[in-house]
C-alpha positions in Angstrom: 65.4 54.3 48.4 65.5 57.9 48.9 61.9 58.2 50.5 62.8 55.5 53.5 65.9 58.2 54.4 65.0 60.4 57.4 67.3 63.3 56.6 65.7 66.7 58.5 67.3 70.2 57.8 69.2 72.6 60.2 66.0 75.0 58.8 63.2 72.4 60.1 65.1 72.0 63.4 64.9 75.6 64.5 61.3 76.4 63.1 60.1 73.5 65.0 62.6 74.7 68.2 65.0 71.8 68.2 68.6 71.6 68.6 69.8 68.4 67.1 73.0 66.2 68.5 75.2 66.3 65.6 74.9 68.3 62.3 76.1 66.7 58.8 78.3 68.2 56.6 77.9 66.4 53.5 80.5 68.2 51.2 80.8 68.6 47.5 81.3 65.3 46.5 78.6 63.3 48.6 76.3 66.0 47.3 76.9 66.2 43.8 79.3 63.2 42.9 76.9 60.2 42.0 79.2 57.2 43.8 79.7 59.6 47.1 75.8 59.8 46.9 75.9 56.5 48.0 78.2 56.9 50.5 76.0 59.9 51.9 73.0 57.3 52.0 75.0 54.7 53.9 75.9 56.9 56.5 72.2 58.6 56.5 70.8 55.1 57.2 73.3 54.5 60.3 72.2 57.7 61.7 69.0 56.5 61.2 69.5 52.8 62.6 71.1 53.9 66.1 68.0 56.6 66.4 70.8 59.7 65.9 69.1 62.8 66.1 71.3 64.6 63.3 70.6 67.8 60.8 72.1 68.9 57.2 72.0 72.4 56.1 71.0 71.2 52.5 70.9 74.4 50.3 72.4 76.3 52.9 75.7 74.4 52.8 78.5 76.0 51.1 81.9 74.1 50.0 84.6 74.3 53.3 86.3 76.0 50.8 89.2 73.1 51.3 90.3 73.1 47.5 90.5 76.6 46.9 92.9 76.7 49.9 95.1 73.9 48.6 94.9 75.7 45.0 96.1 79.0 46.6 92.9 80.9 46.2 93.5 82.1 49.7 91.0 85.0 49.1 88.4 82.6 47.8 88.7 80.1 50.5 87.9 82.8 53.2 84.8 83.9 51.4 83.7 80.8 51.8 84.5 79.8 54.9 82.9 83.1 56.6 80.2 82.5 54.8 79.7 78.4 56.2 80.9 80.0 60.1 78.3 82.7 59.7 75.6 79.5 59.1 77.0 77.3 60.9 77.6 80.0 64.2 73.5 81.6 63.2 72.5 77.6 64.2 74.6 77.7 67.1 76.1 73.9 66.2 78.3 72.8 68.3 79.0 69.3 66.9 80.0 68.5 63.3 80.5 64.7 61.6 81.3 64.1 57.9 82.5 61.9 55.2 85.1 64.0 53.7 88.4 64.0 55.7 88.8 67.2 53.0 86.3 68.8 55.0 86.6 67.3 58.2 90.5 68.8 58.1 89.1 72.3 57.1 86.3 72.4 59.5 88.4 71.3 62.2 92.1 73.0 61.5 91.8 75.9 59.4 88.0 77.1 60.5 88.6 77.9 64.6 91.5 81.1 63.3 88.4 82.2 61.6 85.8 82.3 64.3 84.2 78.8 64.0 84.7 76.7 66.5 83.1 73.3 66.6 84.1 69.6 67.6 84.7 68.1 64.1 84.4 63.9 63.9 85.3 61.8 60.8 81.8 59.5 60.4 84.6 56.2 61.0 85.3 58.0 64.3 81.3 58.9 65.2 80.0 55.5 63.6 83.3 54.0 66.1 81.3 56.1 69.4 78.1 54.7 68.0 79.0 51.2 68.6 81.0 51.4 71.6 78.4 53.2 73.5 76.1 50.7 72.3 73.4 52.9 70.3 74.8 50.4 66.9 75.2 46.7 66.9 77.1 45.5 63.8 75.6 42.5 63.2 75.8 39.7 60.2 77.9 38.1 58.4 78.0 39.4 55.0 81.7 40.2 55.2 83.0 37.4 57.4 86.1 36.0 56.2 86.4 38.5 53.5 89.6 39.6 53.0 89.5 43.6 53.1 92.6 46.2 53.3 92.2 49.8 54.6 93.9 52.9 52.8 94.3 55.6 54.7 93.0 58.7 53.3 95.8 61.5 54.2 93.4 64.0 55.6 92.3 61.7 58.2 95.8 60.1 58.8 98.5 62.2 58.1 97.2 65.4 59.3 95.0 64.1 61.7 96.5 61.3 63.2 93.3 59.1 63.1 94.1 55.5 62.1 92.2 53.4 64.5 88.9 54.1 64.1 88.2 53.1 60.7 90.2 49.6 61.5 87.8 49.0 64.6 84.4 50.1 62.6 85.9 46.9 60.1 86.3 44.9 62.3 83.3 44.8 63.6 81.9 43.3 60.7 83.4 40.1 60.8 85.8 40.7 58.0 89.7 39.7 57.8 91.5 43.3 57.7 95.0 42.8 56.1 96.9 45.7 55.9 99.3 46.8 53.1 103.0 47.2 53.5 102.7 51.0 53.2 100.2 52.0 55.9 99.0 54.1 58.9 101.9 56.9 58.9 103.8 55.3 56.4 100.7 55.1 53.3 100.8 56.8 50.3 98.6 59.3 49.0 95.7 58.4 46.7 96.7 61.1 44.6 93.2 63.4 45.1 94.9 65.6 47.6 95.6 69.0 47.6 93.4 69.8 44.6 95.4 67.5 43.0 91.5 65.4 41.7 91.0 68.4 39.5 94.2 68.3 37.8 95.7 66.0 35.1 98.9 64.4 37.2 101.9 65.4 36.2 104.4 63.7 33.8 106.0 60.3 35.3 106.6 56.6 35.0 102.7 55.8 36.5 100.0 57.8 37.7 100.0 57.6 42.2 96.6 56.1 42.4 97.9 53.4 39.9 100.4 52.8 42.5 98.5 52.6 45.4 95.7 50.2 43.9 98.7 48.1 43.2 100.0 48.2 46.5 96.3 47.4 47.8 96.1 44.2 45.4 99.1 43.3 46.9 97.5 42.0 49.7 94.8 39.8 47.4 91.7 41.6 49.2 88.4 41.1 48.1 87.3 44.5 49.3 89.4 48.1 49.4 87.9 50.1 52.3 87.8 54.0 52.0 87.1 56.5 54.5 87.2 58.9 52.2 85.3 59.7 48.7 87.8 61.5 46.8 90.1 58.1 47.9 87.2 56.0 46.5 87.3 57.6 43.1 90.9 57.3 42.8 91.0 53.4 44.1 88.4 52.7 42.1 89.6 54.3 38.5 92.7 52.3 39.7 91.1 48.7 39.9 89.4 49.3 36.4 92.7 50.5 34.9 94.2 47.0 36.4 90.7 45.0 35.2 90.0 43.7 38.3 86.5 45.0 39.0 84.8 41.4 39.1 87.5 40.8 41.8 87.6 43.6 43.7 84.8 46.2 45.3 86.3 49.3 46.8 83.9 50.6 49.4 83.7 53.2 52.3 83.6 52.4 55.7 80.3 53.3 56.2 79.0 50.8 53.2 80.6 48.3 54.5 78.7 48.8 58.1 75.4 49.6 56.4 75.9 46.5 54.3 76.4 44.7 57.4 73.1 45.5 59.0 71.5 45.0 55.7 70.5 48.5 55.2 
Protein backbone atom coordinates (compact mmCIF):
# COMPACT_ATOMS: atom_id res chain seq x y z
CA UNK A 1 0.00 0.00 0.00
CA UNK A 2 2.67 2.20 1.13
CA UNK A 3 4.25 2.89 -2.39
CA UNK A 4 0.69 4.38 -3.82
CA UNK A 5 0.99 7.10 -0.69
CA UNK A 6 2.24 10.53 -1.86
CA UNK A 7 3.56 11.68 1.51
CA UNK A 8 6.50 14.67 0.59
CA UNK A 9 8.69 16.04 3.47
CA UNK A 10 8.90 19.68 4.99
CA UNK A 11 12.87 18.91 3.77
CA UNK A 12 11.77 18.23 -0.04
CA UNK A 13 9.48 21.22 0.08
CA UNK A 14 12.05 23.85 0.70
CA UNK A 15 15.04 22.21 -1.42
CA UNK A 16 12.71 22.26 -4.26
CA UNK A 17 11.41 26.06 -2.98
CA UNK A 18 7.86 25.21 -2.09
CA UNK A 19 5.71 26.14 0.63
CA UNK A 20 3.03 23.65 1.10
CA UNK A 21 -0.82 24.41 2.41
CA UNK A 22 -0.88 22.49 5.43
CA UNK A 23 1.88 20.52 7.32
CA UNK A 24 1.11 17.11 9.17
CA UNK A 25 1.88 16.42 12.44
CA UNK A 26 1.63 12.76 12.76
CA UNK A 27 2.51 12.21 16.50
CA UNK A 28 3.88 9.35 18.38
CA UNK A 29 1.32 7.01 18.02
CA UNK A 30 0.44 7.31 14.21
CA UNK A 31 4.17 6.98 13.80
CA UNK A 32 5.16 4.24 15.78
CA UNK A 33 1.85 2.55 17.09
CA UNK A 34 0.95 -0.17 14.35
CA UNK A 35 -3.25 0.40 14.47
CA UNK A 36 -2.66 4.47 14.32
CA UNK A 37 -0.41 3.54 11.25
CA UNK A 38 -3.42 2.98 9.73
CA UNK A 39 -5.08 5.72 10.75
CA UNK A 40 -2.06 7.93 9.38
CA UNK A 41 -2.57 6.12 5.98
CA UNK A 42 -6.29 6.95 5.81
CA UNK A 43 -5.85 10.39 6.39
CA UNK A 44 -2.65 10.42 3.85
CA UNK A 45 -4.89 9.02 1.15
CA UNK A 46 -7.68 11.93 1.78
CA UNK A 47 -4.96 14.39 1.40
CA UNK A 48 -4.16 12.81 -1.49
CA UNK A 49 -7.80 12.30 -3.00
CA UNK A 50 -8.91 16.10 -2.75
CA UNK A 51 -5.24 17.05 -4.39
CA UNK A 52 -4.06 18.63 -0.80
CA UNK A 53 -0.73 19.92 -1.15
CA UNK A 54 0.45 18.92 2.49
CA UNK A 55 4.15 18.17 4.15
CA UNK A 56 5.43 15.87 7.30
CA UNK A 57 8.59 16.61 8.96
CA UNK A 58 9.31 12.84 9.17
CA UNK A 59 12.69 12.40 11.13
CA UNK A 60 12.59 15.85 12.07
CA UNK A 61 9.34 15.56 14.12
CA UNK A 62 9.81 15.45 17.78
CA UNK A 63 6.93 14.34 20.36
CA UNK A 64 4.68 17.82 21.30
CA UNK A 65 5.95 16.85 24.35
CA UNK A 66 2.00 16.54 25.48
CA UNK A 67 2.65 13.49 28.00
CA UNK A 68 5.48 14.75 29.72
CA UNK A 69 3.44 17.83 30.49
CA UNK A 70 0.42 15.82 31.84
CA UNK A 71 3.09 13.60 33.83
CA UNK A 72 4.67 16.76 35.40
CA UNK A 73 7.89 16.67 33.58
CA UNK A 74 7.45 20.38 33.10
CA UNK A 75 11.29 20.71 32.27
CA UNK A 76 11.04 17.91 29.81
CA UNK A 77 8.06 19.07 28.01
CA UNK A 78 9.77 22.51 27.21
CA UNK A 79 12.76 20.87 25.78
CA UNK A 80 10.79 19.42 23.53
CA UNK A 81 8.53 21.73 22.58
CA UNK A 82 11.44 24.44 21.75
CA UNK A 83 12.98 22.09 20.01
CA UNK A 84 9.51 21.25 17.49
CA UNK A 85 8.88 25.60 17.48
CA UNK A 86 12.48 25.97 16.42
CA UNK A 87 11.48 23.38 13.31
CA UNK A 88 8.47 24.17 12.92
CA UNK A 89 9.26 28.39 13.04
CA UNK A 90 12.89 27.40 10.64
CA UNK A 91 9.97 26.13 7.96
CA UNK A 92 7.97 29.06 8.52
CA UNK A 93 4.47 26.82 8.77
CA UNK A 94 1.80 28.54 9.29
CA UNK A 95 -0.95 25.86 9.20
CA UNK A 96 -0.87 22.55 11.21
CA UNK A 97 -3.59 19.44 10.93
CA UNK A 98 -3.28 16.20 12.93
CA UNK A 99 -4.77 13.11 14.19
CA UNK A 100 -3.97 13.33 17.74
CA UNK A 101 -6.31 15.77 19.65
CA UNK A 102 -3.13 15.06 22.33
CA UNK A 103 -1.18 17.03 19.97
CA UNK A 104 -3.59 19.10 18.38
CA UNK A 105 -4.33 20.48 22.21
CA UNK A 106 -0.48 21.07 22.79
CA UNK A 107 0.29 22.56 19.50
CA UNK A 108 -2.58 24.76 19.67
CA UNK A 109 -2.86 25.79 23.71
CA UNK A 110 0.26 25.28 25.38
CA UNK A 111 2.79 26.02 22.16
CA UNK A 112 1.86 30.02 21.35
CA UNK A 113 3.30 31.07 25.45
CA UNK A 114 6.32 29.49 23.94
CA UNK A 115 6.84 31.30 20.67
CA UNK A 116 4.98 28.99 18.21
CA UNK A 117 2.22 30.23 16.78
CA UNK A 118 0.27 28.34 14.20
CA UNK A 119 -3.48 27.61 13.27
CA UNK A 120 -3.85 24.13 14.68
CA UNK A 121 -6.95 21.83 12.93
CA UNK A 122 -8.12 18.42 14.23
CA UNK A 123 -8.02 16.24 10.66
CA UNK A 124 -12.27 15.74 11.43
CA UNK A 125 -12.31 19.59 11.39
CA UNK A 126 -9.80 19.87 7.97
CA UNK A 127 -11.34 16.60 6.28
CA UNK A 128 -15.00 18.76 7.45
CA UNK A 129 -13.42 22.16 5.25
CA UNK A 130 -12.42 19.59 2.69
CA UNK A 131 -15.91 18.65 1.83
CA UNK A 132 -17.68 21.71 2.35
CA UNK A 133 -15.49 23.61 0.06
CA UNK A 134 -15.99 20.93 -2.29
CA UNK A 135 -12.21 19.69 -2.89
CA UNK A 136 -13.78 15.90 -1.21
CA UNK A 137 -17.00 14.23 -2.28
CA UNK A 138 -17.90 11.42 0.21
CA UNK A 139 -19.34 9.18 -1.97
CA UNK A 140 -20.74 5.26 -1.60
CA UNK A 141 -22.47 3.44 0.36
CA UNK A 142 -20.41 1.18 2.28
CA UNK A 143 -21.73 2.57 5.57
CA UNK A 144 -25.35 3.31 4.76
CA UNK A 145 -27.64 2.25 7.33
CA UNK A 146 -24.92 1.24 9.54
CA UNK A 147 -25.54 2.05 12.89
CA UNK A 148 -22.26 4.03 14.18
CA UNK A 149 -21.88 6.05 17.70
CA UNK A 150 -19.19 8.78 18.10
CA UNK A 151 -17.04 9.07 21.40
CA UNK A 152 -15.68 12.14 21.91
CA UNK A 153 -12.17 12.14 22.59
CA UNK A 154 -11.59 14.87 25.55
CA UNK A 155 -8.83 16.75 23.89
CA UNK A 156 -10.94 17.55 21.02
CA UNK A 157 -14.18 18.07 23.19
CA UNK A 158 -13.65 19.00 26.46
CA UNK A 159 -10.86 21.29 26.09
CA UNK A 160 -11.50 22.32 22.75
CA UNK A 161 -14.99 22.59 22.39
CA UNK A 162 -15.11 20.70 18.96
CA UNK A 163 -18.04 18.30 18.71
CA UNK A 164 -19.50 18.95 15.35
CA UNK A 165 -17.13 18.23 13.01
CA UNK A 166 -16.48 14.75 13.44
CA UNK A 167 -20.59 14.17 13.49
CA UNK A 168 -20.78 16.08 10.00
CA UNK A 169 -17.60 14.17 8.42
CA UNK A 170 -20.08 10.83 9.51
CA UNK A 171 -22.63 11.83 8.22
CA UNK A 172 -21.61 12.24 5.15
CA UNK A 173 -21.14 8.75 4.65
CA UNK A 174 -24.50 7.57 4.69
CA UNK A 175 -24.36 6.03 8.00
CA UNK A 176 -27.05 6.15 10.96
CA UNK A 177 -25.11 8.23 13.87
CA UNK A 178 -26.74 7.30 17.31
CA UNK A 179 -25.28 8.95 20.01
CA UNK A 180 -24.79 7.64 23.57
CA UNK A 181 -26.42 8.91 26.68
CA UNK A 182 -23.17 10.45 27.90
CA UNK A 183 -21.96 12.65 25.09
CA UNK A 184 -20.59 15.99 23.57
CA UNK A 185 -19.89 17.98 27.05
CA UNK A 186 -21.31 15.44 29.01
CA UNK A 187 -18.89 12.05 27.71
CA UNK A 188 -16.63 10.35 29.65
CA UNK A 189 -13.09 9.89 29.23
CA UNK A 190 -11.64 6.92 27.43
CA UNK A 191 -9.31 6.66 30.07
CA UNK A 192 -5.83 7.41 27.80
CA UNK A 193 -5.73 10.99 29.08
CA UNK A 194 -3.36 12.75 30.85
CA UNK A 195 -0.62 10.12 30.57
CA UNK A 196 -3.02 8.03 32.07
CA UNK A 197 -2.24 5.11 28.56
CA UNK A 198 1.07 4.56 30.14
CA UNK A 199 -0.07 3.75 33.51
CA UNK A 200 -1.81 0.69 34.95
CA UNK A 201 -5.41 2.40 36.19
CA UNK A 202 -5.78 2.65 39.53
CA UNK A 203 -7.67 0.28 41.96
CA UNK A 204 -11.66 0.30 41.42
CA UNK A 205 -14.81 -1.66 40.67
CA UNK A 206 -13.95 -1.57 36.53
CA UNK A 207 -11.37 -0.07 34.49
CA UNK A 208 -12.99 3.59 32.58
CA UNK A 209 -12.55 2.40 29.14
CA UNK A 210 -14.55 -0.78 30.21
CA UNK A 211 -17.12 1.70 31.04
CA UNK A 212 -17.27 3.65 28.11
CA UNK A 213 -17.24 0.67 25.62
CA UNK A 214 -20.24 -0.36 27.58
CA UNK A 215 -21.86 2.82 27.35
CA UNK A 216 -21.06 2.71 23.44
CA UNK A 217 -22.75 -0.93 23.13
CA UNK A 218 -25.47 0.56 24.70
CA UNK A 219 -26.58 2.04 21.66
CA UNK A 220 -26.22 -1.49 19.61
CA UNK A 221 -23.76 0.22 16.96
CA UNK A 222 -22.15 -1.72 14.38
CA UNK A 223 -19.23 0.71 14.23
CA UNK A 224 -17.45 2.95 17.27
CA UNK A 225 -16.02 6.10 15.60
CA UNK A 226 -12.77 7.73 17.03
CA UNK A 227 -11.23 10.90 16.38
CA UNK A 228 -8.58 10.04 18.27
CA UNK A 229 -5.90 7.10 18.37
CA UNK A 230 -5.15 6.79 21.97
CA UNK A 231 -9.33 6.61 22.18
CA UNK A 232 -9.11 3.79 19.52
CA UNK A 233 -6.80 1.66 21.65
CA UNK A 234 -8.78 2.04 24.62
CA UNK A 235 -12.39 1.28 22.76
CA UNK A 236 -11.00 -1.27 21.15
CA UNK A 237 -9.09 -3.34 24.23
CA UNK A 238 -12.72 -2.63 25.62
CA UNK A 239 -14.81 -4.45 22.89
CA UNK A 240 -12.32 -7.57 23.09
CA UNK A 241 -12.60 -7.54 26.84
CA UNK A 242 -16.65 -7.59 26.24
CA UNK A 243 -16.07 -10.34 23.13
CA UNK A 244 -17.72 -8.45 20.81
CA UNK A 245 -15.15 -7.95 18.00
CA UNK A 246 -17.13 -9.94 15.24
CA UNK A 247 -19.89 -7.37 16.16
CA UNK A 248 -18.37 -4.40 16.51
CA UNK A 249 -15.29 -2.38 14.42
CA UNK A 250 -14.12 0.63 16.22
CA UNK A 251 -12.71 3.03 13.57
CA UNK A 252 -11.38 6.68 13.23
CA UNK A 253 -13.08 9.17 11.48
CA UNK A 254 -10.86 9.30 8.78
CA UNK A 255 -11.19 5.37 8.00
CA UNK A 256 -14.43 5.57 7.95
CA UNK A 257 -14.27 8.47 5.02
CA UNK A 258 -11.40 6.72 3.33
CA UNK A 259 -13.50 3.56 3.41
CA UNK A 260 -16.13 5.43 1.92
CA UNK A 261 -14.29 6.49 -1.24
CA UNK A 262 -12.83 3.09 -1.33
CA UNK A 263 -9.40 4.12 -0.76
Amino acid sequence: MSQELKVPTMADCMAAGKQPEVLFWVGSAGSYDDRAKKITRAFVKILNKAKVDFAVLGTEESSTGDIAKRSGNEFLFQMQAMMNIEILNAYEVKKIVTCDPHSFNCLKNEYPSLGGKYEVVHHTQFIEELIESGRLKVEGDAYKGKRVTFHDPCYLGRSNNEYNAPRKVLETTKADIIEMKRHKQTALCCGAGGAQMFKEPEKGNMDINILRTEDAIKTNPDIIATGCPYCNTMLTDGVKYKEKEDKITVLDVAEVVANSLGL
